[in-house]
Each structure stands twice: as structure tokens, then as C-alpha cells.
C-alpha positions in Angstrom: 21.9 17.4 25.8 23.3 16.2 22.5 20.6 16.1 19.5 21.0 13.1 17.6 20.0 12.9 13.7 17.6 10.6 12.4 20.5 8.7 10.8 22.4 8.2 13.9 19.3 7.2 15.6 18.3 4.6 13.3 22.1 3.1 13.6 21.5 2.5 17.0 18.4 1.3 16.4 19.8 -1.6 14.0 22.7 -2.3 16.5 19.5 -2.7 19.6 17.7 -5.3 17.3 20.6 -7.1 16.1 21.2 -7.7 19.8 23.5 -5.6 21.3 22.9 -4.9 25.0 21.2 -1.9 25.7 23.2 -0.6 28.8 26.3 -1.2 26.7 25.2 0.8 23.9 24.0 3.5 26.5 27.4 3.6 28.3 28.9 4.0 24.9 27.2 7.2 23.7 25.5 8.5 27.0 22.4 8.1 26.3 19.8 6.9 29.0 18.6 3.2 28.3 14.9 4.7 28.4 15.6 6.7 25.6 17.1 3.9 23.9 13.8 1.5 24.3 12.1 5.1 23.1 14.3 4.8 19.5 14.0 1.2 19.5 10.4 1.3 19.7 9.6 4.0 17.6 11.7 2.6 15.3 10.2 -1.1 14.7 6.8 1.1 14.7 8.1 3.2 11.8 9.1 0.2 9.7 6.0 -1.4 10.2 4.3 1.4 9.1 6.6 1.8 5.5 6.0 -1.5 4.8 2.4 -1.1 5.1 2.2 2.1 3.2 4.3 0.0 0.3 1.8 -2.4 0.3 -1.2 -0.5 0.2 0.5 2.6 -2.2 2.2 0.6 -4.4 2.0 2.2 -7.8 2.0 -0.3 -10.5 -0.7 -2.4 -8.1 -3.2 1.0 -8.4 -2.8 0.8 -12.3 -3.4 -2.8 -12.5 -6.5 -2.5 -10.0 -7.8 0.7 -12.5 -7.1 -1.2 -15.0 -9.5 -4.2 -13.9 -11.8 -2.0 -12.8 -12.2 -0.3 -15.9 -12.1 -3.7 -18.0 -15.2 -4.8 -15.6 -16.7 -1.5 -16.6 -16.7 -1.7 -20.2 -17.5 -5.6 -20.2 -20.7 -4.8 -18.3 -21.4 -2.0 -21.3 -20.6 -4.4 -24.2 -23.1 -6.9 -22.5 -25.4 -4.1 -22.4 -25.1 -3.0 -25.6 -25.1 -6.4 -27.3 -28.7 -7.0 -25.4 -30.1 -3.8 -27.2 -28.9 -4.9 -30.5 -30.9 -8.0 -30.1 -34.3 -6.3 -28.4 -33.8 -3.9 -31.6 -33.1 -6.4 -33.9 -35.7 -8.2 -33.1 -38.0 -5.5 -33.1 -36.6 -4.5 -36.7 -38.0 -8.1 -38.0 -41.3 -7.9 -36.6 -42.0 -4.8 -38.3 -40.5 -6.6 -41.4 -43.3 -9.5 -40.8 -46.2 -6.9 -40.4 -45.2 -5.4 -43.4 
């Protein structure tokens, strides 16, 4: 029994979905057609699963979404800080008045 790279594989693969019968294929390189619904599957599950890692992994999306997340962050601390500043400035003219 012949082993067959990964690069091979995925030609046949490509060939499968483009259309190309699948007991032509096997008579062509002697490989059973259950094997070849095995790659073919395999296969279309493997690309579905590196598009979805692109999409959830994507680099410059995980800076942006830091990014926001830290800009929430320190908007919610300016607000907070600018609240104190008013509690103690007002606090800073009553003692004034009582004076």
C-alpha cells in the first residue's frame, strides 16, 4: 500500500470537488473510491475549520478588539475621575463658605 503525502492528497481532493468522477479518479491512481470519499471529506472538513480559525484568530481583529476594550476601560476611569473632581470641588467651596 502506497502512502500518499498530504499534497498529493489535497490534489485529488480539488480534482473530487471540481467534479471529476470518483471511480475515474480511483482507476487512475488505485485507490479505492471509499478512501477517496475519506480524503474528500476530510478534506472540505479541514477547510472549514481554517477558515474558521482565520476568522476567530485573526491578528489585527484581536488588536483592534484590545484596543476597544481598553478605550472603554479608560473612558469609564475618566468619567470616574471627572465625578470626584466635582464631589471635591464642591466640597473645597463649602469649606470656603464656612470659613
Amino acid at each position: 500500500m502506497q502512502r500518499w503525502r498530504a499534497k498529493r492528497k489535497a490534489e485529488v481532493v480539488v480534482r473530487i470537488v471540481r467534479g471529476t468522477p470518483l471511480d475515474a479518479i480511483s482507476r487512475e491512481i488505485g485507490v479505492p473510491v471509499a478512501r477517496l470519499e475519506l480524503w474528500r471529506d476530510e478534506g472540505l472538513a479541514g477547510l472549514e475549520q481554517a477558515l474558521q480559525v482565520r476568522e476567530e484568530e485573526d491578528p489585527v481583529q484581536a488588536r483592534l478588539d484590545e484596543a476597544n476594550r481598553r478605550i472603554g476601560e479608560l473612558s469609564m476611569e475618566n468619567e470616574l475621575l471627572r465625578v470626584r473632581c466635582r464631589q471635591q470641588e464642591a466640597t473645597f467651596r463649602m469649606r470656603r463658605l464656612k470659613q
